[in-house]
C-alpha positions as a Markdown table, in Angstrom:
| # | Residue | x | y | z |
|---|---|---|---|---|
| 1 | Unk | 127.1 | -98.9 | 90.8 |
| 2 | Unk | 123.5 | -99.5 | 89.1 |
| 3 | Unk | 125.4 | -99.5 | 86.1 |
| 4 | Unk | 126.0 | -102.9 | 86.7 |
| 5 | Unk | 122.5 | -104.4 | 87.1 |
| 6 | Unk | 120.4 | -105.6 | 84.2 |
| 7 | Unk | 116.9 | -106.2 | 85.4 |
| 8 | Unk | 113.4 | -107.9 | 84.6 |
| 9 | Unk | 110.3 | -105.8 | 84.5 |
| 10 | Unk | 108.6 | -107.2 | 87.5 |
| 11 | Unk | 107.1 | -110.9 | 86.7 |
| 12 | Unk | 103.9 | -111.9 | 88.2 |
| 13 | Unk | 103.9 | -115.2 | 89.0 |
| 14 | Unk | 100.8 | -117.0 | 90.9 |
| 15 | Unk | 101.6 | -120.4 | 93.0 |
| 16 | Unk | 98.5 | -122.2 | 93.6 |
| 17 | Unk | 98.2 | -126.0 | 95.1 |
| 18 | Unk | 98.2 | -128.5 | 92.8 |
| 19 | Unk | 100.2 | -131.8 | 94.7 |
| 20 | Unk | 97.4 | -133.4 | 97.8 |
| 21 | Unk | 99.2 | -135.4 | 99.8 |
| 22 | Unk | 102.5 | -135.0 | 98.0 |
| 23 | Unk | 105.9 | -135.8 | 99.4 |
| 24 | Unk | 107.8 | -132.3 | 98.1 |
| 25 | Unk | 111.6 | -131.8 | 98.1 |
| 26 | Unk | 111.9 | -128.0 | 97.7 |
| 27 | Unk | 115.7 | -127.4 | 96.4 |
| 28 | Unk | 117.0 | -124.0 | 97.3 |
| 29 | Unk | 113.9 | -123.9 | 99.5 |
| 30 | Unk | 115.2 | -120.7 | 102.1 |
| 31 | Unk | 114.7 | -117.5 | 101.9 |
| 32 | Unk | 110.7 | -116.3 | 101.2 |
| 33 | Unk | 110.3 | -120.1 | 101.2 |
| 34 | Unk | 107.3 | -120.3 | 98.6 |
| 35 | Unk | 106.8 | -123.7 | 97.9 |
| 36 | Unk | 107.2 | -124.6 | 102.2 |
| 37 | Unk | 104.7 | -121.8 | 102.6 |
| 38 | Unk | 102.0 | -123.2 | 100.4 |
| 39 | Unk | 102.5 | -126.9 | 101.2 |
| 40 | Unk | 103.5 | -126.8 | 104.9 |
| 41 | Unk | 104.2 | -130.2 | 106.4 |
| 42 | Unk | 104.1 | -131.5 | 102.9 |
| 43 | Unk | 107.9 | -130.2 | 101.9 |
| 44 | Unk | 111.5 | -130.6 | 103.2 |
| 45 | Unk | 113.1 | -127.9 | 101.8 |
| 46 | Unk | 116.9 | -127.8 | 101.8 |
| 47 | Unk | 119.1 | -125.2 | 101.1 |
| 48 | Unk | 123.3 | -125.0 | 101.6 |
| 49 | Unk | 123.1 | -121.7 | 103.8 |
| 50 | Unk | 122.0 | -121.8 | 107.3 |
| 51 | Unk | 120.9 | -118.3 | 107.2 |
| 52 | Unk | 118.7 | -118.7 | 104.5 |
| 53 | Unk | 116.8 | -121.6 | 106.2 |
| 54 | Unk | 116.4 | -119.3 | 109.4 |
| 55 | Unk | 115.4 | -116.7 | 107.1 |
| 56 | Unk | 112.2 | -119.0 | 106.0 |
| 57 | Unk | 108.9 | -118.9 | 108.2 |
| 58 | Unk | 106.4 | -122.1 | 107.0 |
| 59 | Unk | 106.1 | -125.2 | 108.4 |
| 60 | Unk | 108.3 | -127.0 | 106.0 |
| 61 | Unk | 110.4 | -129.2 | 107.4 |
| 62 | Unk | 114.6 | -127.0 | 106.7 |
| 63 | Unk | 117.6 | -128.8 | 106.2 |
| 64 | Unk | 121.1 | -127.4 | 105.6 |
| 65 | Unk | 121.8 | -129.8 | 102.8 |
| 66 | Unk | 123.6 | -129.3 | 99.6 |
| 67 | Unk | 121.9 | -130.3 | 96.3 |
| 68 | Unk | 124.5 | -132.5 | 94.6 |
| 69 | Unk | 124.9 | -134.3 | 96.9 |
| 70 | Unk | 121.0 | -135.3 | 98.6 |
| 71 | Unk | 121.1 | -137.2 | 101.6 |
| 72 | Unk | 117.9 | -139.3 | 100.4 |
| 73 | Unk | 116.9 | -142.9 | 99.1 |
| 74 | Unk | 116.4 | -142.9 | 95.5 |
| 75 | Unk | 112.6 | -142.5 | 94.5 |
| 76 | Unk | 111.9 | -140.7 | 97.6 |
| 77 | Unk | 109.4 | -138.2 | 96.6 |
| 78 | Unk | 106.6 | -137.4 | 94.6 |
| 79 | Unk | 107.4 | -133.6 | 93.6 |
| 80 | Unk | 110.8 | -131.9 | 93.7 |
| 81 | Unk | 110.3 | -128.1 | 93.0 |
| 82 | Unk | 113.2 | -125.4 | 92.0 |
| 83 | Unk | 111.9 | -122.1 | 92.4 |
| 84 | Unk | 114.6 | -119.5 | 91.3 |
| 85 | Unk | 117.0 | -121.8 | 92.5 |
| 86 | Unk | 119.4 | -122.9 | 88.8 |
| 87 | Unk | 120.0 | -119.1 | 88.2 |
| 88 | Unk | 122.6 | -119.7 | 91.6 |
| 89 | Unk | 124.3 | -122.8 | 89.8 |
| 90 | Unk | 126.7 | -122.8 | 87.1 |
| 91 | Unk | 126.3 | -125.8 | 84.4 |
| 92 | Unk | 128.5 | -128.5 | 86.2 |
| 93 | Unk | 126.3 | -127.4 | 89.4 |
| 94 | Unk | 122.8 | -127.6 | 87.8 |
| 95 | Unk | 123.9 | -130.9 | 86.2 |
| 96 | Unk | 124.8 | -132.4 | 89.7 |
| 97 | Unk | 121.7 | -131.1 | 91.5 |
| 98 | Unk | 119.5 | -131.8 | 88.3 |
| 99 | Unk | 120.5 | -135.6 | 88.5 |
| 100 | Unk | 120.1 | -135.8 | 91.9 |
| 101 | Unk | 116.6 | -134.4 | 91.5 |
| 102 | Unk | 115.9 | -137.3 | 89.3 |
| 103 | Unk | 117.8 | -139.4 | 91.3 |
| 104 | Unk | 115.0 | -139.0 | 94.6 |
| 105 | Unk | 111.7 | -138.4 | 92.5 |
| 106 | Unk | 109.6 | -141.4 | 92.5 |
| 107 | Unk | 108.4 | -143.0 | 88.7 |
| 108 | Unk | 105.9 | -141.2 | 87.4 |
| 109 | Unk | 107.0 | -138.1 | 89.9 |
| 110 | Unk | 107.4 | -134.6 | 89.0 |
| 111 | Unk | 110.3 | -132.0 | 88.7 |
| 112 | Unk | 108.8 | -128.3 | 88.8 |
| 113 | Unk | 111.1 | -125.9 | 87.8 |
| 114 | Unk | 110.5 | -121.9 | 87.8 |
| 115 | Unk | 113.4 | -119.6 | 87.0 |
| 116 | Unk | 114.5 | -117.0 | 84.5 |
| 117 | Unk | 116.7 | -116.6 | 81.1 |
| 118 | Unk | 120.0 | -115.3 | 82.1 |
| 119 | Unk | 122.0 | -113.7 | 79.3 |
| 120 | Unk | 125.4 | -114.5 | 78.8 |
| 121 | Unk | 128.2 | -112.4 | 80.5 |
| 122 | Unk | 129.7 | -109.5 | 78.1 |
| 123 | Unk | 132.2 | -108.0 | 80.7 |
| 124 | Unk | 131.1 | -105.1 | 80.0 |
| 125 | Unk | 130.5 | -104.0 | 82.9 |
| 126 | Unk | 126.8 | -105.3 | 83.5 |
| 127 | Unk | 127.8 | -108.4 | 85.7 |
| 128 | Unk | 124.4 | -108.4 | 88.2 |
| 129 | Unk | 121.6 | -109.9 | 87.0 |
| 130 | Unk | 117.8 | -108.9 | 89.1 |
| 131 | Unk | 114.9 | -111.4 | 88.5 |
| 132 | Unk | 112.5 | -108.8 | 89.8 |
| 133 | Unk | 108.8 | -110.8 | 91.2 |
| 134 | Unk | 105.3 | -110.4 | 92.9 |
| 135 | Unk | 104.4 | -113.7 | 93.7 |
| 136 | Unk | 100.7 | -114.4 | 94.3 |
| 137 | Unk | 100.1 | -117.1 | 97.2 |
| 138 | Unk | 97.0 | -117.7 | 98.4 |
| 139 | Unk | 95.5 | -113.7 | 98.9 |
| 140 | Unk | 98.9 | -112.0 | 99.1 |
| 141 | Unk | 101.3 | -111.0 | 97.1 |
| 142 | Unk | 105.2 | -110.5 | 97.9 |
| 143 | Unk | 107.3 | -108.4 | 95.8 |
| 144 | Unk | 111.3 | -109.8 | 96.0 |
| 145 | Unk | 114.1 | -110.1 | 93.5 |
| 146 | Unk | 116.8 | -112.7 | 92.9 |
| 147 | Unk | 119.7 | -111.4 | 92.1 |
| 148 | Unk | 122.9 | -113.2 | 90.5 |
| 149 | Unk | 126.2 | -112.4 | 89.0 |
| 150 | Unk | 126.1 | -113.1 | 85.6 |
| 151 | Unk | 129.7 | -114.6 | 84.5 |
| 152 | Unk | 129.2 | -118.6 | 84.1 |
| 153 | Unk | 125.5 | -118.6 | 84.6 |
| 154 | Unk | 124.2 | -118.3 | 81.2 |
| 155 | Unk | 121.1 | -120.3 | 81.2 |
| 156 | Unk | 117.2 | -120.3 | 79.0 |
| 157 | Unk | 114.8 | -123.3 | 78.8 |
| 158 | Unk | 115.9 | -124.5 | 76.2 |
| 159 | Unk | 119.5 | -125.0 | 78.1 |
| 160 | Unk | 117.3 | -126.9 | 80.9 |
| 161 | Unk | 115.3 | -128.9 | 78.8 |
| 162 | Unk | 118.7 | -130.3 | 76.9 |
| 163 | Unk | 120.0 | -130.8 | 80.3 |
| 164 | Unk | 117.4 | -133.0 | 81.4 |
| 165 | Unk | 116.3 | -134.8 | 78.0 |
| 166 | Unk | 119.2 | -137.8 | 78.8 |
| 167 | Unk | 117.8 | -138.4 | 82.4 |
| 168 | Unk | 114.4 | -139.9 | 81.4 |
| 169 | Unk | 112.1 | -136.8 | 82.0 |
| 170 | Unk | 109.7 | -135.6 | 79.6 |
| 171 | Unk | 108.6 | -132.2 | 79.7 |
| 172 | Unk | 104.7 | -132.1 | 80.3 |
| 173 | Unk | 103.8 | -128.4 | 80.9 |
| 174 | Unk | 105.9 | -124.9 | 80.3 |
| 175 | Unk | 104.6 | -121.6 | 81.2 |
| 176 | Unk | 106.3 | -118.2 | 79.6 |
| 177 | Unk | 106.3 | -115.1 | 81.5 |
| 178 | Unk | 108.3 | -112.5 | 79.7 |
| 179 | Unk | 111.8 | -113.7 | 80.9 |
| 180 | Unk | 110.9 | -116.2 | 83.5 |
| 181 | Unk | 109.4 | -119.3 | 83.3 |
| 182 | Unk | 108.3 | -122.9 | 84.8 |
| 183 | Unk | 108.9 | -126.1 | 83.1 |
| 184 | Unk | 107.4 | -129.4 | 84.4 |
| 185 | Unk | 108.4 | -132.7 | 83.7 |
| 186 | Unk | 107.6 | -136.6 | 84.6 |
| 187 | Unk | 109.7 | -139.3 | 85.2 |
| 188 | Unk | 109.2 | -142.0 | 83.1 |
């Protein structure tokens, strides 16, 4: 069965505050709930699965919503954040929630994507990816994995950043780390 898994050496990855006063929509926000536990109030996070949501403790505000289809005014917020949340999607997917994204961030708003390069599937046998993490928040540190399978979920920055070139974003600030990463951009 583990003969299945390719995995990341773990990625440390630090979240610190950087949005005061920012209206956040936190895609795919369940589960450890990251960006809801740093900003609180601050962020709606949505997510498509109930259990996930009920899974999340922070005083974001949960929604069982799905991301192609947001039920919010356009130029809503001032930060929409993606944490680990594309590896899920395949292309048509991240294309639908990606232009919604754009769709509810305010002008001169920011999309803040972290995620990971996920190799294209082989069949040969490896079909489950492991994005394996210790996040930093604040003074502790959680150690979790995302795991996907592989088949239609090829994906790299470079496969983001051409996705979201023809929706008026430019990107402003990316971050390497090892396989994962975090790309920022602005609406124009």
């Amino acid at each position: 069965m583990e003969d299945r898994y390719l995995q990341t050496k773990k990625q440390k990855i630090k979240l610190q505050r950087e949005y005061e006063d920012a209206a956040i929509l936190d895609i795919g926000g369940g589960g450890e709930g990251f960006i809801g536990r740093l900003y609180g109030k601050n962020v709606i996070a949505i997510d498509p699965r109930e259990d996930e949501l009920l899974e999340t403790d922070n005083d974001s505000i949960k929604l069982i919503m799905d991301g192609r289809a947001l039920k919010f005014t356009d130029e809503n917020f001032d930060v929409v954040t993606l944490f680990y949340s594309l590896m899920y999607m395949n292309i048509e997917t991240k294309l639908e929630v990606l232009s919604e994204a754009v769709r509810v961030l305010k002008r001169n708003g920011l999309l803040d994507i972290w995620d990971v390069d996920l190799p294209d599937y082989k069949n040969d046998g490896k079909d489950v990816f492991v994005a394996q993490l210790d996040v930093e928040l604040e003074d502790d540190i959680t150690s979790t994995g995302y795991g996907v399978l592989l088949e239609g979920k090829k994906q790299s920055k470079s496969s983001i950043d051409a996705m979201l070139e023809p929706l008026g974003l430019k990107l402003i600030k990316e971050e390497c780390m090892d396989q994962s990463f975090r790309l920022q951009y602005k609406k124009l």
